[in-house]
N, C-alpha and C positions, 0 to 999 in steps of 0.2 A: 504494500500500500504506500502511496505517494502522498506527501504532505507538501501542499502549495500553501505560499505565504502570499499576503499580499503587497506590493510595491510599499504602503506602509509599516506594515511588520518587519520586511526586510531593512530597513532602514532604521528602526527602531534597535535590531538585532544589531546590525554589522553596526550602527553609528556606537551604540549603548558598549558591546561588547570588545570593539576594537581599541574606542578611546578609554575604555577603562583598564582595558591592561594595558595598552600602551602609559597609562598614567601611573601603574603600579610603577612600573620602568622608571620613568621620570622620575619620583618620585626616590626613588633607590640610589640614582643618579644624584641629582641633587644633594642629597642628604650625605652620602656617600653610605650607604647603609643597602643590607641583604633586603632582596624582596621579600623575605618571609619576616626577618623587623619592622619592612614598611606594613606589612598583613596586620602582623600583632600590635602593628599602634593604628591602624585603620577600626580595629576589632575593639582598644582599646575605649571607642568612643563608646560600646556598650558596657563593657566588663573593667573599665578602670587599669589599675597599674597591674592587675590582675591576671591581664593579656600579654601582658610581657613573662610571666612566670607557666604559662599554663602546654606551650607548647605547639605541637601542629595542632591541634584542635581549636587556638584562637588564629593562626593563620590562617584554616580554613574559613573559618568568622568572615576572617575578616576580605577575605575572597571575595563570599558569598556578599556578604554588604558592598563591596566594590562593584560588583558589578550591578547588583540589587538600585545601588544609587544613581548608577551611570546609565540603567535600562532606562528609569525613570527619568533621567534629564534629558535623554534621546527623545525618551515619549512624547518631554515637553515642550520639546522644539520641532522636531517630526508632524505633531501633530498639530502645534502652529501654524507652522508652513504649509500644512492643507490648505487652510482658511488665509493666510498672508501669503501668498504664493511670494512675493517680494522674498521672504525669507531662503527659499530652495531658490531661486534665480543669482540671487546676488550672496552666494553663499560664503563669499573669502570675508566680507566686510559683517554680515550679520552673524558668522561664526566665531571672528572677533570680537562682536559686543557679545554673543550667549557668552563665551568664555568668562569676559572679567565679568559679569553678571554671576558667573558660579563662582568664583572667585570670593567674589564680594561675600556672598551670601554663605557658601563655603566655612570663610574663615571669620565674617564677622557676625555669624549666628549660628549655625550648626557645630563645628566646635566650641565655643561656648557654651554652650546648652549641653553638650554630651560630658563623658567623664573620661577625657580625653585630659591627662597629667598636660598639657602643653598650654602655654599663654600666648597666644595667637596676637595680643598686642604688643610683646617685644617686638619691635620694629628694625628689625636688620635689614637697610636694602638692597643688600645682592640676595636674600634669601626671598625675599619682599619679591624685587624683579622675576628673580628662579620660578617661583611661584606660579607668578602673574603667567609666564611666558607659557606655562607646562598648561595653565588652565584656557593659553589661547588654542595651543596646541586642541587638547580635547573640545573646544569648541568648533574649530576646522575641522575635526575629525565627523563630529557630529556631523556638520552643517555641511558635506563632502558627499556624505553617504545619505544623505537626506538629497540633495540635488543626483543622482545618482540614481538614488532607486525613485524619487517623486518626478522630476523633469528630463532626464535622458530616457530613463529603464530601457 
């Protein structure tokens, strides 16, 4: 049996899925730290400093929420872009604003709010920039695979 997605699901997937590992990467980079560190402080934002002690069981946490969150931000722009087609047409320039749009909101409220050990207001600006750049990246990535499967297909 054959599983057909549609042009929106597709993009959803490959947008949600690609730029989220791709971001674990970045992320790894960046920090100069192992993917499975960056897993357990991704995981950390449920389980506290707790994630750092517990093993591959909060890497895979924190996997499963990496991508869990990046399916969701695909969904949110994916399925904008139906209804704004502007957004899938002009994809280099509105994947740059989704980006620091998650960025924003990223680091100045969803870490915050979790129980993630980090203070998102130390303000270091090469890590500041690092950042900014990785979250334009996964907005390109998004807004790539959204014009891809919604206006080329």
């Amino acid at each position: 049996m054959q599983t057909k997605f549609s042009s929106t699901q597709k993009a959803i997937l490959a947008g949600g899925l690609i730029a989220g590992t791709i971001d674990i990467g970045s992320a790894a980079l960046i920090n100069w730290a192992s993917p499975i560190l960056i897993l357990r402080a991704i995981a950390s934002g449920l389980l506290g400093v707790a994630s750092f002690r517990d093993g591959a069981a909060s890497a895979f946490l924190g996997l499963f929420l990496q991508w869990f969150m990046s399916l969701i931000l695909a969904a949110i722009f994916v399925l904008t872009a139906r209804r704004r087609t502007i957004l899938a047409r002009d994809w280099k320039l509105w994947g740059l604003i989704y980006g620091a749009v998650i960025f924003a909101v990223m680091n100045y409220i969803v870490v915050p709010l979790s129980r993630a050990p980090f203070d998102p207001f130390i303000f270091i600006p090469v890590k500041f920039l690092e950042n900014l750049i990785a979250m334009f990246l996964f907005g390109w990535i998004v807004a790539f695979c959204t014009y891809r499967c919604l206006v080329v297909q």
